[in-house]
C-alpha positions, 0 to 999 in steps of 0.5 A: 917292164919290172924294175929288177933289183940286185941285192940291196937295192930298195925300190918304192912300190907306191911312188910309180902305181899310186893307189897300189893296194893287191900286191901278188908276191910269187917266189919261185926256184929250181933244184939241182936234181943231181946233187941229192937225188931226193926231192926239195920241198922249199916254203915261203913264208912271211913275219910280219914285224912291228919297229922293232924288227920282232913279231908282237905275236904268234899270229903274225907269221904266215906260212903253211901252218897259218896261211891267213893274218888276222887282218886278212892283209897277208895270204899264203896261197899253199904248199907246192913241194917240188919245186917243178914247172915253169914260174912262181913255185909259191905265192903270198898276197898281199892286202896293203890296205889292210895291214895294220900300223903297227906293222912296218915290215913284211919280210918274205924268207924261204926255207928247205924242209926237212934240210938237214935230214935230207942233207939239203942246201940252197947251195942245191937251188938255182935260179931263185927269184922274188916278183911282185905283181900289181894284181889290179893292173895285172903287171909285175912291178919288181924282181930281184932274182938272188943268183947263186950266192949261198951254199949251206944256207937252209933258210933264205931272207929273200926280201921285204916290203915295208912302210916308209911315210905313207909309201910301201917300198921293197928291200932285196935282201938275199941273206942266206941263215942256217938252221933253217926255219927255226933260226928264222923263227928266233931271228924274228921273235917266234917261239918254236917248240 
């Protein structure tokens, strides 16, 4: 049985699964077909961001346009852009052994393509979630499903796994930006063209 968190809440992953190394973070969520008439494409994505809550380069965020670290500890898994069918709508895994020191915390983020021209917001989504799974044991280990508390948010900070001492805990998080992915990007320190 998962731990489901509310916003806020943090939850060690190490502490209850020692020797936790594959971790699967699957993001998923349904749109409101009724509010816009055209198609949601959200993308997750995840900045990897050293003590001072900043990137320390380019490469240090993973999404469709660079969907491997060059550590190999982060993997974004691809693009679907419907947002249709039943469980996670997008994944990212994760290689906990092979992030580097520098790197403290992994924050996952979702955001709307294209939201403004479509006239689109996470006021639009509903029952938006974060799961970790345990991919060695095969079992989900956290969720935190986000509720319906935004409403002209284009981008979403849904959670993140960071370094605490030697465990890796998770922080649901659940804040809605606006400017989509590219307030995100200045949030943590990516230069957008």
């Amino acid at each position: 049985m998962p731990i489901c968190l509310k916003k806020g809440e943090k939850v060690s992953l190490t502490k209850d699964n020692p020797g936790l190394k594959n971790v699967l973070v699957g993001l998923g969520w349904d749109v409101n077909a009724f509010d816009t008439g055209g198609s949601f494409d959200l993308d997750a994505s995840a900045f990897l961001l050293t003590d001072s809550g900043k990137v320390s380069a380019q490469e240090d965020f993973v999404f469709y346009g660079n969907k491997e670290h060059k550590s190999g500890g982060v993997v974004y898994m691809g693009d679907n852009r419907t947002g249709a069918g039943e469980g996670d709508d997008e994944q990212i895994k994760l290689d906990l052994s092979k992030i580097p020191q520098a790197i403290t915390r992994i924050v996952f983020t979702v955001t709307i393509y294209e939201a403004e021209a479509r006239r689109q917001n996470f006021g639009q989504v509903s029952n938006a979630f974060i799961r970790l799974v345990d991919e060695s044991a095969g079992k989900e280990i956290v969720r935190y499903d986000l509720g319906e508390d935004f409403s002209i948010e284009t981008a979403v900070v849904v959670g993140e796994v960071y370094r605490n001492g030697a465990e890796w805990k998770f922080n649901a998080i659940g804040s809605g930006f606006s400017g989509g992915l590219a307030a995100l990007c200045a949030h943590f320190g990516i230069e957008v063209a």
